[in-house]
N, C-alpha and C positions, 0 to 999 in steps of 0.2 A: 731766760725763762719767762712762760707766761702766763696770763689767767686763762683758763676757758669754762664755761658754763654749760654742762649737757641739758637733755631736755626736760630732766626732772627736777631741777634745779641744783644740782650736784655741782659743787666747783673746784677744778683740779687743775694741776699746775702742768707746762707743755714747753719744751725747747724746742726754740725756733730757729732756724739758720736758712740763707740763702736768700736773693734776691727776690722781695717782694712785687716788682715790675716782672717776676718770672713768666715767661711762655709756659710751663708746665709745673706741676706743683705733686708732690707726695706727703702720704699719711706714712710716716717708719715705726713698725709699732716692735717693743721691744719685747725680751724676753723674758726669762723668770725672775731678772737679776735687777728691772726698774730702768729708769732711764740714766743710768751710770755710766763713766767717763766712756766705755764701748760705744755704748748707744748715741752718747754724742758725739764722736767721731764718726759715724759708720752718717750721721745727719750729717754733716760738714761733710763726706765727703763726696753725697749728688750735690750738696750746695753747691762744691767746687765744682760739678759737671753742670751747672745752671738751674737747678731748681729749688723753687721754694719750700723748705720741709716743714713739717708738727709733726714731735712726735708727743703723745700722750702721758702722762703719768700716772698708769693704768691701776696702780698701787696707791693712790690716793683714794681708792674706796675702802680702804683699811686701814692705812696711816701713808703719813704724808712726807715726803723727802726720803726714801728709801733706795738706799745704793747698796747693792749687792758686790762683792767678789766673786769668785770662783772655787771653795773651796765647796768642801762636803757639807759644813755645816750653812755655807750659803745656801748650795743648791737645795738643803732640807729644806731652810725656812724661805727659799723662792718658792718652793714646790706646796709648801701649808699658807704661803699669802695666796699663791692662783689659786689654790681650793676653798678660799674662801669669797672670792667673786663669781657673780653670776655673768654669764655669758650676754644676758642680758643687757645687764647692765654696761658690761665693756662697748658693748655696739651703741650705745649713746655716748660714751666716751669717743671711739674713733668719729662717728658723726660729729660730735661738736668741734674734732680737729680738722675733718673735713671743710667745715664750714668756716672753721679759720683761715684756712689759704685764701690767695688771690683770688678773687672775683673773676667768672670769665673765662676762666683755664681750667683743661683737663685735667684730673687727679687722676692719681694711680695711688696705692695702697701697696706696700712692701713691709712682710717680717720677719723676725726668726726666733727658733724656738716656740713656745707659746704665741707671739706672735706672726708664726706663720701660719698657726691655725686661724687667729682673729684674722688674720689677710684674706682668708678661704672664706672665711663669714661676712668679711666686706664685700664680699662679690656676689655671693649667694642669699644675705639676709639684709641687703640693702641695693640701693642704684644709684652708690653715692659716686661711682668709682669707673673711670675706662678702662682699667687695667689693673689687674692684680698679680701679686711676686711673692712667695712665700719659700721661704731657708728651713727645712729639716721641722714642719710643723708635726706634731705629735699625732694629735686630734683630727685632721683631713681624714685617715680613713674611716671616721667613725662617722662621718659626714660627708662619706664620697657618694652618697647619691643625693645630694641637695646640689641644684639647677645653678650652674654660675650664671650672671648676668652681663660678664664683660671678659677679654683674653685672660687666661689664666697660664702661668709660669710658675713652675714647682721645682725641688732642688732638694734633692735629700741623697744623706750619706752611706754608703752601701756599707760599712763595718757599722753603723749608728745603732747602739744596743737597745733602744728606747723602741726604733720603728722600723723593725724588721720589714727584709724583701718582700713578703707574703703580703703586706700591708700597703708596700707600695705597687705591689701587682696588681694589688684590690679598687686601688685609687686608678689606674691604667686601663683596668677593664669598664668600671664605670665610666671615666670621663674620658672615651677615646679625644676629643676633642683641645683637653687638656694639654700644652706642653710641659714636660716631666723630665730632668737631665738628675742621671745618677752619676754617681763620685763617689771614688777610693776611700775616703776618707769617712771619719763617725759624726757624732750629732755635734755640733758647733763647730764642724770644720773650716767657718768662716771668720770666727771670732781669733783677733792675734793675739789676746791674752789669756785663753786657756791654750791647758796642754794637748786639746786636740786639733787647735792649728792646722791645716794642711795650705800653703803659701801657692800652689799649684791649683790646685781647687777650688781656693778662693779667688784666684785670679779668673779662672775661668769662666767661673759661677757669676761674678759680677760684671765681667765683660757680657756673658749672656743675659744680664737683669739692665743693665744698661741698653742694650739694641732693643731688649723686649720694648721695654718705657719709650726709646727713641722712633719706634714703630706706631704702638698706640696712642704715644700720647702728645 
């Protein structure tokens, strides 16, 4: 873990992984759950593919070290800490882990869950980023007609109770330019410790996030 300072003077804490001499570097911004033992595996595991990560701990504008499960009463009290951050303010969060990567190197920006929305907003309410990758984001349709500024790769799960087809057809009509791959499976079909799992899906979904990044970045 490390320190990082956004622009307002906020300071919150950020897991690091992979080679800092990296050719390419990403922001992994996590989900409703903090940056808990998922989150650091899913960093470790572009480390292993040669990149530099930060990912944020976007939960330290309410309290600080918060690790989530997967249960019901997790998912409430992830779903009452994100209603209490302003969107604002997150985007000075991924900026200041922006600026913690390597020097010199392309970033790219990848999330899921809530942070597949903030991935949508790295691209569209900043120019910090060559490339953006967002897993099963909620919020993208509500914001499908804000301008991206670099490739964009989307991922969402066709049983996903949260973000129904209509909502991904909405984001399709708006952003023809967008690439968009739907999958069998519901909302955190990527994550291997809950029960929506899908081992097929996930394989695919990160073979396709991996060429994207090795294309633009």
């Amino acid at each position: 873990m490390i320190s990082l300072t956004a622009a307002d003077g906020h300071r919150l804490s950020a897991y690091r992984a992979g080679p800092q001499n990296a050719a390419r570097a990403l922001v992994v911004v996590q989900e409703i759950f903090g940056v808990n033992h998922h989150m650091r595996n899913v960093c470790e595991s572009f480390a292993a593919e040669g990149y530099a990560v930060i990912a944020p701990a976007l939960f330290d504008r309410v309290g600080r070290g918060i690790e989530l499960g997967y249960e019901a009463a997790d998912v409430a009290q992830g779903r009452e800490l994100r209603g209490k951050i302003d969107d604002g303010h997150t985007m000075l969060d991924i900026l200041a882990a922006a600026a913690a990567l390597p020097a010199g190197v392309k970033r790219g920006i990848v999330g899921y869950c809530w942070g597949g929305t903030i991935a949508w907003f790295g691209t569209t309410r900043s120019s910090a980023f060559s490339a953006a990758c967002g897993w099963y984001g909620g919020g993208i349709a509500g914001a499908k007609d804000e301008k991206p500024r670099c490739p964009v790769q989307l991922h969402f799960g066709e049983t996903d109770a949260s973000i129904p087809m209509t909502d991904v057809a909405a984001v399709k009509a708006a952003q023809p330019g967008v690439e968009i791959h739907v999958y069998g499976g519901g909302h955190g079909f990527g994550c291997d410790e809950r029960g929506s799992y899908v081992k097929a899906d996930y394989e695919l979904a990160q073979k396709r996030t991996l060429a994207f990044f090795g294309k633009h970045l």
